[in-house]
C-alpha positions in Angstrom: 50.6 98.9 77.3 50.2 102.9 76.9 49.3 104.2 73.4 52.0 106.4 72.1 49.7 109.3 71.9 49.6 109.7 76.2 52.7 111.9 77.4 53.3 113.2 80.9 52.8 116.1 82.1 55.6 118.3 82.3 56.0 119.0 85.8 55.2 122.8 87.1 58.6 123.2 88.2 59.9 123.2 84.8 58.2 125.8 83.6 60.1 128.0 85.9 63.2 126.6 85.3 64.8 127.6 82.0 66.1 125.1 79.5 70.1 125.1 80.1 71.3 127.1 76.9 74.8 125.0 77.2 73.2 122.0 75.3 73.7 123.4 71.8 75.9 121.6 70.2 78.2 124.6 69.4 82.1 123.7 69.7 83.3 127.0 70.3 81.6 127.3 73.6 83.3 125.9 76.7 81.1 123.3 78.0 80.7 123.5 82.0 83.0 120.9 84.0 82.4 119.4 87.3 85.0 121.2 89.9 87.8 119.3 91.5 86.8 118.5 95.1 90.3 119.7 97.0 89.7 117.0 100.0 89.9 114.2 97.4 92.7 116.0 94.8 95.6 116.8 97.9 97.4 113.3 99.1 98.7 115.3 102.4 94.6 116.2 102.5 93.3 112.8 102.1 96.3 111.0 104.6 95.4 113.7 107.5 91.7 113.0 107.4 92.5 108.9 107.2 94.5 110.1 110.5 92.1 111.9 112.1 89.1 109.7 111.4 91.4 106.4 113.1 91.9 108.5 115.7 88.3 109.3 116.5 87.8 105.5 116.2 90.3 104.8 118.8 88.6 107.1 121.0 90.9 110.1 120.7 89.9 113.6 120.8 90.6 113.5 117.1 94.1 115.9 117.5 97.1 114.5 118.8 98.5 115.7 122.2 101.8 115.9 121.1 103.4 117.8 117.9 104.2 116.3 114.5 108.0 117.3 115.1 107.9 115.2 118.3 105.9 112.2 117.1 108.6 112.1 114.8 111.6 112.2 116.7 110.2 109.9 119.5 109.7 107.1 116.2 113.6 108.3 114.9 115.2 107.6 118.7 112.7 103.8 118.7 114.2 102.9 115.3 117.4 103.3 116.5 117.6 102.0 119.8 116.0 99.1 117.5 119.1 99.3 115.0 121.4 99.3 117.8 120.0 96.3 120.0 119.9 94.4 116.5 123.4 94.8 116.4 124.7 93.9 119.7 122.5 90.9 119.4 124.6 90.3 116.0 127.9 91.2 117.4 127.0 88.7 120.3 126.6 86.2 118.0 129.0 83.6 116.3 130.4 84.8 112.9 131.4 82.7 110.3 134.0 82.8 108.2 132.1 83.4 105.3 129.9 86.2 106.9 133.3 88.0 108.3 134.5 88.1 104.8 131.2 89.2 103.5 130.7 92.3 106.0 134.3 92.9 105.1 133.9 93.3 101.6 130.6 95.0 102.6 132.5 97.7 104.8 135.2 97.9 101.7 132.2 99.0 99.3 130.7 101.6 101.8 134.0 103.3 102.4 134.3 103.7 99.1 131.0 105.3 98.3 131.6 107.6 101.4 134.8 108.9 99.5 133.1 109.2 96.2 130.5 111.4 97.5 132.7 114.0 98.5 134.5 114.3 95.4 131.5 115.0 93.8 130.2 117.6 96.1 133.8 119.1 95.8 133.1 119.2 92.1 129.6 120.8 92.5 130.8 123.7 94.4 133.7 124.1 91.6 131.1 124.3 88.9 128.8 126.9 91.1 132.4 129.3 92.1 133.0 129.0 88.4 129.3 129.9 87.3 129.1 132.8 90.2 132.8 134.3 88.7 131.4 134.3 84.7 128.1 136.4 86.1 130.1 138.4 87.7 132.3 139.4 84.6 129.2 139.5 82.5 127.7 141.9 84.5 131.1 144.1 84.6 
């Protein structure tokens, strides 16, 4: 369409501008990199602003009335008065044979966990005692 001869103008900003002189293709220079946006790099940054925007949809004033510590509690106490109504409705109910011998053996394996994990918190504070008596004679 165009002969090859006909070039654009160069625009009249560009002669103000100077040619960036990070385009030579030296190796020993440190070529610029795009900064890390912090909003997008912190997961606690990114969850709190997915918070606050569906709380600005629901029509809230965008920060909640009541604290974190709270809001967490009050969900601790509903899980549990869930745990514990979902157990008298189990203990209500008709146990078979089968299952009593199951949550037996069930209980069996818990109570012996529970007593391993003492032991090895006895052992623990052995090895740091030990540890805190040899820096102590080092330093002697």
């Amino acid at each position: 369409l165009y002969p090859e001869c006909v070039h654009r103008r160069p625009s009249p900003v560009s002669s103000y501008v100077p040619p960036p002189d990070y385009l030579d293709e030296n190796e020993d220079l440190i070529k610029p990199k795009k900064l890390v946006n912090p909003v997008k790099a912190s997961r606690s940054h990114q969850e709190l602003h997915r918070e606050l925007l569906s709380s600005c949809r629901r029509g809230g004033t965008g920060i909640e009335t009541k604290p974190e510590l709270q809001r967490v509690l009050e969900s601790r106490k509903r899980d549990q008065l869930i745990r514990q109504r979902k157990e008298e409705v189990e203990a209500h109910r008709k146990i078979s044979p089968l299952e009593a011998e199951l949550l037996k053996r069930h209980r069996k394996l818990e109570e012996k966990e529970n007593l391993k994990a003492p032991e090895f918190i006895k052992v623990r504070e052995k090895l740091r005692r030990t540890s805190v008596h040899c820096e102590e004679e080092k330093d002697m």
